[in-house]
Each structure stands twice: as structure tokens, then as C-alpha cells.
C-alpha positions as CSV (number, residue, x, y, z in Angstrom):
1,X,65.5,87.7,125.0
2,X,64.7,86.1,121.6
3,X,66.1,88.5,119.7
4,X,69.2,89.1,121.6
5,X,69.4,84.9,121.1
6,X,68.5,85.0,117.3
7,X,71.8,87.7,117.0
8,X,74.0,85.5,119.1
9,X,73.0,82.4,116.8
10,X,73.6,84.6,113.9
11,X,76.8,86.0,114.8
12,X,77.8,82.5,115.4
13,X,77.0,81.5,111.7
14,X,78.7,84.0,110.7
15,X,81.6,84.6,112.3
16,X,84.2,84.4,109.8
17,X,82.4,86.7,107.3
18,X,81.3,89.4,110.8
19,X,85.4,88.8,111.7
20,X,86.5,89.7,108.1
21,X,83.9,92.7,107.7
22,X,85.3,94.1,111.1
23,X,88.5,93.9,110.3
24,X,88.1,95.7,107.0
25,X,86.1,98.4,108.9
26,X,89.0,99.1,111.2
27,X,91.4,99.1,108.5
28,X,89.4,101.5,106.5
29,X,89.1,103.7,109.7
30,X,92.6,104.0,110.6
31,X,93.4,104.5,107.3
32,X,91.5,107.5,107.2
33,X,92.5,108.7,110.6
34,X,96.1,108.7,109.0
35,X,95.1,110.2,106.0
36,X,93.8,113.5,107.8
37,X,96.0,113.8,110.8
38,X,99.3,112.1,110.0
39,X,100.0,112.3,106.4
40,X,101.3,115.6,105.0
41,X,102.6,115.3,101.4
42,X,106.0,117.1,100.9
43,X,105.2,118.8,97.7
44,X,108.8,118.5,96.0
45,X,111.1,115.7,95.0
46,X,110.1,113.2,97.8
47,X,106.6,112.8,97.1
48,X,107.4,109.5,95.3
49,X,109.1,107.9,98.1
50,X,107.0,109.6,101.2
51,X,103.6,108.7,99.6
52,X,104.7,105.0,98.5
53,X,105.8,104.3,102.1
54,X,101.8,105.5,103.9
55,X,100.8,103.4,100.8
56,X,102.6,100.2,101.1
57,X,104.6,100.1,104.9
58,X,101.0,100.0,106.5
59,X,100.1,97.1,104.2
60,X,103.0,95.2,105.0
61,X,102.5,95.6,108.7
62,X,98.6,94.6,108.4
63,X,100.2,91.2,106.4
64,X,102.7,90.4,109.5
65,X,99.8,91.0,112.0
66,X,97.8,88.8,110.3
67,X,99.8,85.7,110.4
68,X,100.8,86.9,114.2
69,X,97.3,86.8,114.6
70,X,96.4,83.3,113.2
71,X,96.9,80.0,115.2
72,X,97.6,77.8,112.1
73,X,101.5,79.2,112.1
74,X,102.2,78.7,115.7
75,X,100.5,75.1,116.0
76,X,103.4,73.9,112.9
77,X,106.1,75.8,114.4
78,X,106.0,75.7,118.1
79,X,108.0,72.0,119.3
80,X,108.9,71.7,115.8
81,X,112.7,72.4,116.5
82,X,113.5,71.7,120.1
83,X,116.9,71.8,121.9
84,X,117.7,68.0,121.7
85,X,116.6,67.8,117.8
86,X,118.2,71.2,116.7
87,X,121.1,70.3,114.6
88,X,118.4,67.9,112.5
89,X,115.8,70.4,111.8
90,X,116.5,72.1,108.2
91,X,113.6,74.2,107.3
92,X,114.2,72.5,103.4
93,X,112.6,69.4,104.8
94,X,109.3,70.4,105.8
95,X,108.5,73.3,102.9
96,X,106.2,71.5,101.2
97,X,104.1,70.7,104.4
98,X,105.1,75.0,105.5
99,X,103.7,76.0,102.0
100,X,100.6,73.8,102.5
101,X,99.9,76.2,105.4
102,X,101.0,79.2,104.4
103,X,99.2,79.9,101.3
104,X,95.4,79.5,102.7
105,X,97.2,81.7,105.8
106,X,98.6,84.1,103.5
107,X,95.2,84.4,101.8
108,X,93.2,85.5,105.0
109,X,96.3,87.9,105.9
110,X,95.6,89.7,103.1
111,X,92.6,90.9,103.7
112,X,93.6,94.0,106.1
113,X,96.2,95.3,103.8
114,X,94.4,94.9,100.3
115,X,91.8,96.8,102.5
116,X,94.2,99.3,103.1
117,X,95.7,99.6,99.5
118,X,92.1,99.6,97.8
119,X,91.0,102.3,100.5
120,X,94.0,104.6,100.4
121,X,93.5,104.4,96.5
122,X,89.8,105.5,97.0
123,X,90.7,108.5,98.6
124,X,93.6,108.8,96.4
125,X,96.1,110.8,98.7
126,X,98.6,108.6,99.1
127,X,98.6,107.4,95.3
128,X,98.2,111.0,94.5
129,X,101.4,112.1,96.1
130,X,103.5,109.4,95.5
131,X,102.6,109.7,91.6
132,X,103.1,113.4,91.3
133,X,107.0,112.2,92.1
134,X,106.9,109.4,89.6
135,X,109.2,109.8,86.7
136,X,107.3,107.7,84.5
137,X,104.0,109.8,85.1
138,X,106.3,112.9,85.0
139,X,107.6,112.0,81.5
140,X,104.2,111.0,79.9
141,X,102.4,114.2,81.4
142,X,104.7,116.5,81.3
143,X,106.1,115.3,77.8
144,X,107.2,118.6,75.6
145,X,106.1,121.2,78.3
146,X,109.3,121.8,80.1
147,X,110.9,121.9,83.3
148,X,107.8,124.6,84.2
149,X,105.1,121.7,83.9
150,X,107.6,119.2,86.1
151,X,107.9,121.2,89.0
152,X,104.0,122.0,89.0
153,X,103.3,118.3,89.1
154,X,105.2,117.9,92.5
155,X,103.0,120.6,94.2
156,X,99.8,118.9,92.4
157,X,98.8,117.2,96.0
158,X,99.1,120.5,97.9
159,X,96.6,122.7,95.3
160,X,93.9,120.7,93.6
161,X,93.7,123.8,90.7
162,X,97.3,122.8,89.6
163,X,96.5,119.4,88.0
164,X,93.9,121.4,85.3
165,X,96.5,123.7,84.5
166,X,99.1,120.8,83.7
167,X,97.5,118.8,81.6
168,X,93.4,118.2,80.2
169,X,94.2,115.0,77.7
170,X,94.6,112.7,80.6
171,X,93.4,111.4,83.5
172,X,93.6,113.4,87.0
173,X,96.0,111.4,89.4
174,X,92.9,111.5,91.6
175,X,91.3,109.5,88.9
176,X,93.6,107.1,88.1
177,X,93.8,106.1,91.5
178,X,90.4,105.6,92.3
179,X,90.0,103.8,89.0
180,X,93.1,101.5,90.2
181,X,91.3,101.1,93.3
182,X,88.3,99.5,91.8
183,X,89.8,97.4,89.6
184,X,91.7,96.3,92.6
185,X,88.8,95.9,94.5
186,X,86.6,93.9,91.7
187,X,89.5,91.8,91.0
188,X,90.2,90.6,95.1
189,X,86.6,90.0,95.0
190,X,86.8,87.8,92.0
191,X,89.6,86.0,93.1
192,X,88.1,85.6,96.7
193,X,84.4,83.7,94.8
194,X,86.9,81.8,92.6
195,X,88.9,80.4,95.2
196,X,85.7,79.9,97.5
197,X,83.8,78.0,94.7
198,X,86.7,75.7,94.3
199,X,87.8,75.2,98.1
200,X,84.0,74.0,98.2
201,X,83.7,72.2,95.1
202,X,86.9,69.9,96.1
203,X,85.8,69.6,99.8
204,X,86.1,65.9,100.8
205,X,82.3,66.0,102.7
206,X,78.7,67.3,102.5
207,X,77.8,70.4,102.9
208,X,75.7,69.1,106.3
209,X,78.9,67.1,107.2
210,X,80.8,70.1,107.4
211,X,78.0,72.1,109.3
212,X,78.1,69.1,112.0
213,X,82.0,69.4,111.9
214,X,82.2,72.9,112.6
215,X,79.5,72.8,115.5
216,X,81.7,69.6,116.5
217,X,85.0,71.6,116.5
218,X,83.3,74.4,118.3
219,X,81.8,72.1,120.9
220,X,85.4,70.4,121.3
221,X,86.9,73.6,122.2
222,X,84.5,74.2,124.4
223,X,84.8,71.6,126.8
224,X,88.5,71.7,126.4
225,X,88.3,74.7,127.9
226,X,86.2,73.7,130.5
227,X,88.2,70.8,131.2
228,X,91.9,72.1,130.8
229,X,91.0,75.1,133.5
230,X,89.4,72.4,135.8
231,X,92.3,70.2,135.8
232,X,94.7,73.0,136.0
233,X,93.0,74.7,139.4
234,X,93.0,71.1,141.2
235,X,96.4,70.6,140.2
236,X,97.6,73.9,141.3
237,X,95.3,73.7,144.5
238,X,97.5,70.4,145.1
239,X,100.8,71.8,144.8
240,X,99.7,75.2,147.3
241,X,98.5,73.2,149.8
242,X,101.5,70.3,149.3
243,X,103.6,73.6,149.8
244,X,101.8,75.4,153.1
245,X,101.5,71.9,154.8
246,X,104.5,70.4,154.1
247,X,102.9,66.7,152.7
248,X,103.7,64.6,149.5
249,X,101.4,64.8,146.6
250,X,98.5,62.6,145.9
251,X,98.6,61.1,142.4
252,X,97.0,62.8,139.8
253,X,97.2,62.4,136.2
254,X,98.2,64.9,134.2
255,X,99.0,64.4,130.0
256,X,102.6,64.4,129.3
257,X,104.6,66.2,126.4
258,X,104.1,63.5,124.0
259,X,100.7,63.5,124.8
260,X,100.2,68.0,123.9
261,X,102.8,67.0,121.4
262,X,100.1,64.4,119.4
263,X,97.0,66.6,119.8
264,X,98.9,69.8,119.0
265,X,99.6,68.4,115.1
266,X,98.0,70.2,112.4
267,X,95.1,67.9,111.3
268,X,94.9,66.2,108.2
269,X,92.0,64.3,106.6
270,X,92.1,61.1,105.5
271,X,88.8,59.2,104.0
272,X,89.9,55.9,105.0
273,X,89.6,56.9,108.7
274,X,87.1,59.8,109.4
275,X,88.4,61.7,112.5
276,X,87.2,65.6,113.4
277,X,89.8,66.8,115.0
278,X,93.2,65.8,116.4
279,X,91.8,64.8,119.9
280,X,89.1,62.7,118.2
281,X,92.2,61.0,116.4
282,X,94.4,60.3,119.6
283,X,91.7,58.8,121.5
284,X,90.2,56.8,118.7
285,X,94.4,55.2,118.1
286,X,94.8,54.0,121.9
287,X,96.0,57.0,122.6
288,X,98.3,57.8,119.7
289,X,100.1,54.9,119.6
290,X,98.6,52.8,116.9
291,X,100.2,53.4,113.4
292,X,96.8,54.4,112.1
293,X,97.7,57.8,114.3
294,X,101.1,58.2,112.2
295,X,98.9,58.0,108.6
296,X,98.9,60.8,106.8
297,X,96.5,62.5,104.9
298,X,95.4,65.5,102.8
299,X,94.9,69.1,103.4
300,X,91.6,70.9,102.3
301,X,91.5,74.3,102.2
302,X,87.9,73.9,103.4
303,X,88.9,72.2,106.9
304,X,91.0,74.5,107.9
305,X,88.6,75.9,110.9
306,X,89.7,72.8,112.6
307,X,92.6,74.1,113.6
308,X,91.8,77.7,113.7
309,X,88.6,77.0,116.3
310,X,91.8,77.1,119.3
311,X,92.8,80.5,118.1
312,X,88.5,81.8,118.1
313,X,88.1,80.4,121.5
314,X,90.6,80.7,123.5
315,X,92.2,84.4,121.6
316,X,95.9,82.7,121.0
């Protein structure tokens, strides 16, 4: 019973980093279920445009899961343009505040299709096939060797003997794309400690602050939960028996849209007055209607699992 407790309390910790790694995993799986079963390389002129579409269309799908996926997105957008307000949205207005979001979104979207790219690389199928139609690569290859050399480089993919007998002063496509796919690799990971050192380096609190606001947030949630699926059964249970037996309602108290509408903001920071979460702010400013509630603030990358906690717990 320990150790089953010790790997919940670990998995806990390390959610994020176990989320990501799982995600990669799948990725890296499908891609090599499609590799074997689906993809089939045509041999002849299309290679450049069949094996660039299993190389970049899964990718791109991966990306638009992944900001389906996230709860950042939907908290900014959903109310943000109702019916009575529509002619005054313009999207121009907020893109500042939009771009705020989007780029630490866009960077954890990206994880599933760079894992897909660097993968497929690996393997070098796709890169293999869709290179072989490449004029570019056709032209340095096949440079004074005729039409003969051209039209062996399209069936390249479909016998592995071919691409000796083209050409031994360069690099099999094989090669090149697994070499691309490191370098691919080494650099996301680069660019992944880079950013991490710097969110962390420009965090606003502690590192045990932001421990105790992350056990906080997930705490929060918790008894939201809790409380919202409470309050939701007695006030359904109201209603059905108001219905069957034909009586009037009791009171009973239930937050109105302004109320969702306050909590349901993306949450800033602001040092001047310290709040962990959006509910800790509207009950701190009389309910949201002092004008400390309307005081903006900043951003950090590193606070962003306030928001996201909603989208762990309750699977949005």
C-alpha cells in the first residue's frame, strides 16, 4: 500500500513531464503503426507530394488537437463575444491579450507533432520518399548522369540497392533524414531548457511559493468539484420533485452569469495584491465588485497551471 502511495505521490509531481512523455509515446506509436500498414510510397513522380503529406498533414492535425485539447483557449474565448455584444467584438482589440495566450499554448501543442516529424525522420520513410521526388535533390544527385539516374531516384524508396548504384559521394536519403532528425531533436530540446530556464528565472515567486500554489490550485479544484456536483444534485433534486408534486420552489442560491463570468477570467498576477487563483480574487473583492477585482496584471509563463488545473481535473 506504500508503494502504490509513493507512485501516486510521484505521478502527482510529475504530472506534466508523465503527460508530455505519454503523449510522445503515443505519437511515436501511431506513427509507426502508419508507417508499416498505411503508407505505401508510389515510386514515380508523386513521391514528393505523397511523402510530404504522411510527413507534415499528421503534424498539423497533432497541432490543432492540441490546442482542442488545452483549457487556456476556451476559458478566453468562450462569453467573450455574446449575442447582445456582437457587433462590438473585433478580434483586433484583444490580440495582444490572444497572443499572450497563444504562444505558451502553441508551445505545448507542439510537442505531438515535433514528435511526429522527428520520429518519421528517424525512420526516414516518409523523408525518404518525399525526397526521392524533390527536384532540388534530383538536380544535385543526379547532376551529369542523365535522365537514367532520375528515374532510378523515384524508385529509390521501393529497393534499398538502388540508392548505391545512384550515387556514393553523398549522403543516403536514409541518412540525411535521420541526421535532420537529430538535429531536430537536439535543437527542440535546447529550445525547450532555454525557454524553461527563463520562464523560471523571471517567475514573480519562490520556488516553495510556487510548490504551495500548485498544491493550492490543485486543492481548489478539488473541492470545486466537490461542491459544484453537490449543489447541482440538490438543485436538480428541487426542480424533480417541484415538477412530480406540483409545489413552488424553495429559495436556493445559485451564482449568476456575472458571477461564472468573473471566476471564468484568465488569471493574471499582480504583486500588489497576491491572489492564487480567480476564485481566491472574487471572494477576496466583495465578490468582484471592488475595483481592485478590475486591476490588471501580468502574465508569467510560469503560472500558467492556474488556469490549466480545470482542464487536469475535470478532462475539459
Amino acid at each position: 500500500m506504500d508503494r502504490l502511495r509513493g507512485a501516486l505521490d510521484f505521478c502527482i509531481r510529475h504530472q506534466t513531464v508523465l503527460g508530455y512523455s505519454i503523449v510522445s509515446l503515443l505519437t511515436a506509436a501511431s506513427e509507426q503503426i502508419f508507417s508499416a500498414v498505411v503508407f505505401k510510397c508510389p515510386c514515380n513522380s508523386a513521391n514528393m507530394l505523397y511523402g510530404s503529406v504522411f510527413l507534415i498533414v499528421p503534424a498539423f492535425i497533432l497541432l490543432l488537437l492540441g490546442y482542442m485539447v488545452n483549457v487556456r483557449p476556451w476559458r478566453l474565448l468562450t462569453g467573450s463575444c455574446p449575442p447582445e455584444k456582437c457587433h462590438d467584438c473585433s478580434p483586433w482589440g484583444n490580440c495582444a491579450r490572444y497572443c499572450q495566450v497563444l504562444v505558451p499554448v502553441t508551445a505545448k501543442a507542439l510537442v505531438a507533432p515535433f514528435t511526429w516529424i522527428a520520429v518519421a525522420l528517424l525512420r526516414a520513410n516518409f523523408y525518404e520518399c518525399a525526397a526521392s521526388g524533390n527536384s532540388l535533390i534530383k538536380n544535385f544527385i543526379c547532376k551529369n548522369q542523365g535522365e537514367e539516374c532520375q528515374n532510378l531516384l523515384f524508385k529509390v524508396p521501393c529497393d534499398e540497392q538502388l540508392s548505391t548504384k545512384i550515387s556514393n559521394e553523398f549522403l543516403s536519403l536514409q541518412a540525411q533524414s535521420q541526421l535532420i532528425g537529430w538535429f531536430l531533436i537536439a535543437t527542440i530540446m535546447t529550445v525547450a531548457l532555454i525557454s524553461t530556464c527563463i520562464s523560471r528565472c523571471c517567475s514573480p515567486v519562490s520556488y516553495l511559493q510556487l510548490k504551495f500554489w500548485k498544491i493550492y490550485s490543485k486543492k481548489e479544484q478539488e473541492l470545486f468539484e466537490i461542491k459544484a456536483k453537490e449543489h447541482a444534485s440538490k438543485l436538480a433534486e428541487i426542480n424533480i420533485q417541484c415538477f412530480f408534486e406540483a409545489t413552488d420552489p424553495v429559495p436556493f442560491h445559485t451564482p449568476t452569469n456575472e458571477d461564472w463570468q468573473k471566476i471564468s477570467f484568465l488569471y493574471t498576477f499582480n504583486s500588489k495584491e497576491q491572489y492564487y487563483s480567480m476564485i481566491h480574487k472574487y471572494v477576496s473583492t466583495n465578490r468582484g465588485n471592488s475595483d481592485k477585482f478590475q486591476e490588471e496584471g501580468e502574465n508569467p509563463t510560469v503560472l500558467g497551471f492556474v488556469d490549466e488545473t480545470h482542464a487536469i481535473e475535470s478532462g475539459f
